[in-house]
N, C-alpha and C positions, 0 to 999 in steps of 0.2 A: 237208733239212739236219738236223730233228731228225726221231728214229725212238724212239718207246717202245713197248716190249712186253711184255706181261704182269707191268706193275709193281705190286707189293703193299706198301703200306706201312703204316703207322699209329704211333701212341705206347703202353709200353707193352706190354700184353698186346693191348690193342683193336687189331683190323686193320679200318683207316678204307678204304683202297682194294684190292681184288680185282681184280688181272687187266687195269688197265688198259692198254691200246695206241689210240695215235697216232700222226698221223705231218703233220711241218708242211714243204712242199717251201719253198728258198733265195727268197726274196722274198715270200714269200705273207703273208697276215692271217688268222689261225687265231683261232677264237674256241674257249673251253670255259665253257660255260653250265652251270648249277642250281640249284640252290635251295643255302639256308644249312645246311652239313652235310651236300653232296654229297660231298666231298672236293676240291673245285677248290682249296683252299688248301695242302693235301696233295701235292698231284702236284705244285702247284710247286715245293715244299722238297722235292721228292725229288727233281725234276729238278733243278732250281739247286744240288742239294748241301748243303741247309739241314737235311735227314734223310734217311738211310741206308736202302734198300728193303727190305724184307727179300727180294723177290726180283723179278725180271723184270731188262728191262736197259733203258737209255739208251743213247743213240747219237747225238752231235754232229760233225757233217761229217765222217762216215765214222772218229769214233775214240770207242771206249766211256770215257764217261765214268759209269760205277755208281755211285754207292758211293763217288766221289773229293770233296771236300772241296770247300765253297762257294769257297774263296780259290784252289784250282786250275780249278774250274767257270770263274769267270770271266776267269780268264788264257785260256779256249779260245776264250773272246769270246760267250761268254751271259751274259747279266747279268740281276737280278733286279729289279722295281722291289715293294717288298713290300705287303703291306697295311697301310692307316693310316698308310703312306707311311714311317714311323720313320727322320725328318730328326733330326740330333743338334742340340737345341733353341740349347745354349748358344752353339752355334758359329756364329760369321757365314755366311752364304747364301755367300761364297767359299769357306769353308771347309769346307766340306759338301762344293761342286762339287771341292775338289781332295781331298778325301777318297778320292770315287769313282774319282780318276786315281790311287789309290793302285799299282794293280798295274803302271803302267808308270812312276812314280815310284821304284818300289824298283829300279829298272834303272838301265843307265846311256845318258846322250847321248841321252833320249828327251824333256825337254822339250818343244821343239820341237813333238812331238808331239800333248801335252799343253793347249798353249796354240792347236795348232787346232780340239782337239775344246772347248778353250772357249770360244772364239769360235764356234762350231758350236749351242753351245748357249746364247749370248746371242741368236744369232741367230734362232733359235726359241722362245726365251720371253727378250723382250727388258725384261719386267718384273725379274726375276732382276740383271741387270747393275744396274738402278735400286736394286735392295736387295742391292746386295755385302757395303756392312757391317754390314750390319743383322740382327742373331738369328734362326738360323729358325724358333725357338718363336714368333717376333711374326708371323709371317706368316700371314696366310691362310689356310682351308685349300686353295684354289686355287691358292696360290703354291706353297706345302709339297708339293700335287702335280709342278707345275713342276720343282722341286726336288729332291724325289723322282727325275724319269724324267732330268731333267739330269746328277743324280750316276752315276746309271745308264750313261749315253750317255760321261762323263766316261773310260770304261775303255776306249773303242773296241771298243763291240759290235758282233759280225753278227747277233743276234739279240737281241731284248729279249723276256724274260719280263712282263708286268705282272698282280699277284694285284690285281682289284678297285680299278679306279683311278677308280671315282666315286663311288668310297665317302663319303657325307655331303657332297657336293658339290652348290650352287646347278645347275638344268638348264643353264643358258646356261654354264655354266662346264664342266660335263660335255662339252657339244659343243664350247667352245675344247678340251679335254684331248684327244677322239678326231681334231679337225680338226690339232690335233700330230702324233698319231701316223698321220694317212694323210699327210702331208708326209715324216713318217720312211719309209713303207711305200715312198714316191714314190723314194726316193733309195736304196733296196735292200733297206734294212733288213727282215729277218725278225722277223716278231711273234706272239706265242699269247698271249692275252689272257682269262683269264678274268672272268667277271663276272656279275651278281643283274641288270642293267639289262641285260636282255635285246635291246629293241628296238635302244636306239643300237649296241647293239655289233655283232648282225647285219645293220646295214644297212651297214655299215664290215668286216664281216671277208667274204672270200674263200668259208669252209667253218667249218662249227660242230661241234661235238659238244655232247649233252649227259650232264652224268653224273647218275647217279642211285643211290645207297647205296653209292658208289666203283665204281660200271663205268659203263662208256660203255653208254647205253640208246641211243643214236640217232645219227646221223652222219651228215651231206646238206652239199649246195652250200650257203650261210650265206642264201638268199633261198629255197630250199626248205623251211628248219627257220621260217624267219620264216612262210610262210604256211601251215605245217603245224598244222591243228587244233588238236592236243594241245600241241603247243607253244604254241599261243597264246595256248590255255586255263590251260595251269598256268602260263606264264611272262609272258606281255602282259599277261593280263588281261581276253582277250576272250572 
């Protein structure tokens, strides 16, 4: 479903990633692992549309999307879920979630549509419906993730991007967030997941990569990278 190849990007004069290529097949759970300053935050705003490559190419179900704009990125049905999750504080926890339905909002005679992907997404974090009217600056940061991947889901993705989503999160609440997204994975949804939390992620993704000074140093089945030495040395901890 996604195909990257030989993508370079960076800010600036600095090129943060060299040459990377991926490739994540229609249902799978794709992880990208590294350390802080690999570039895993990079390649997703180059994929999602959030920064412009300076070269290689992207490819979403068979149509290039390079170099095309995050608000056209996710009318193809990628969507980003960001780091630090950046919920718009003032706005009610509804108002966030139809934020995210914004691109089939701008359409016409698609409510309907709108109002299944939100009950779609009560129904998966059924905390969120409890706090509709409520700020999402007050939330949690457990909820604010919630909220986060909600508004996300809110576009009607076939694939969700998420940069770092247990970013400063309680452990038991990191595992509600990945036990979320293997319910997503269950129902079709494509996913590439970067992340610093190395263990929970590779026990939950499919196939790993890891990057290292913006290239892919390593690429294995996601239980192959987990009991690979070096990996578990630099990234578990063992």
């Amino acid at each position: 479903m996604l195909e990257v190849s030989g993508l370079t990007a960076g800010y600036g004069q600095g090129e943060v990633l060299s040459g990377v290529s991926l490739s994540v097949p229609a249902g799978a759970f794709h992880a990208l692992i590294g350390s802080n300053g690999a570039g895993k935050t990079t390649t997703m705003r180059a994929i999602a549309g959030l920064l412009k490559p300076g070269a290689g190419r992207v490819v979403f179900d068979g149509r290039e999307i390079t170099g095309m704009g995050a608000h056209r990125v996710v009318r193809q049905g990628l969507a980003l879920v960001p780091e630090g999750r950046k919920v718009f504080a003032p706005l009610s926890v509804r108002e966030n979630l139809e934020m995210g339905a914004y691109p089939l909002l701008s359409g016409r005679g698609r409510r309907d549509e709108v109002a299944r992907h939100l009950a779609f997404v009560v129904e998966l974090f059924p905390r969120l419906e409890e706090r509709f009217a409520q700020p999402a600056g007050t939330l949690s940061g457990g909820e604010q993730q919630m909220l986060a991947i909600g508004r996300a889901l809110m576009s009607g993705p076939r694939m969700l991007l998420l940069d770092e989503p247990s970013m400063g999160l309680a452990p038991l609440v990191v595992l509600s967030i990945f036990d979320a997204l293997a319910r997503l994975r269950e129902r079709g949804l494509t996913i590439l997941v970067c992340e610093q939390n190395t263990s929970v992620t590779l026990r939950r993704a499919d196939y790993g990569y890891v990057l290292e000074g913006g290239r892919i140093a390593l690429q294995d089945d996601a239980g192959a990278l987990y009991r690979n030495d070096a990996v578990r040395e630099a990234y578990l901890g063992v």
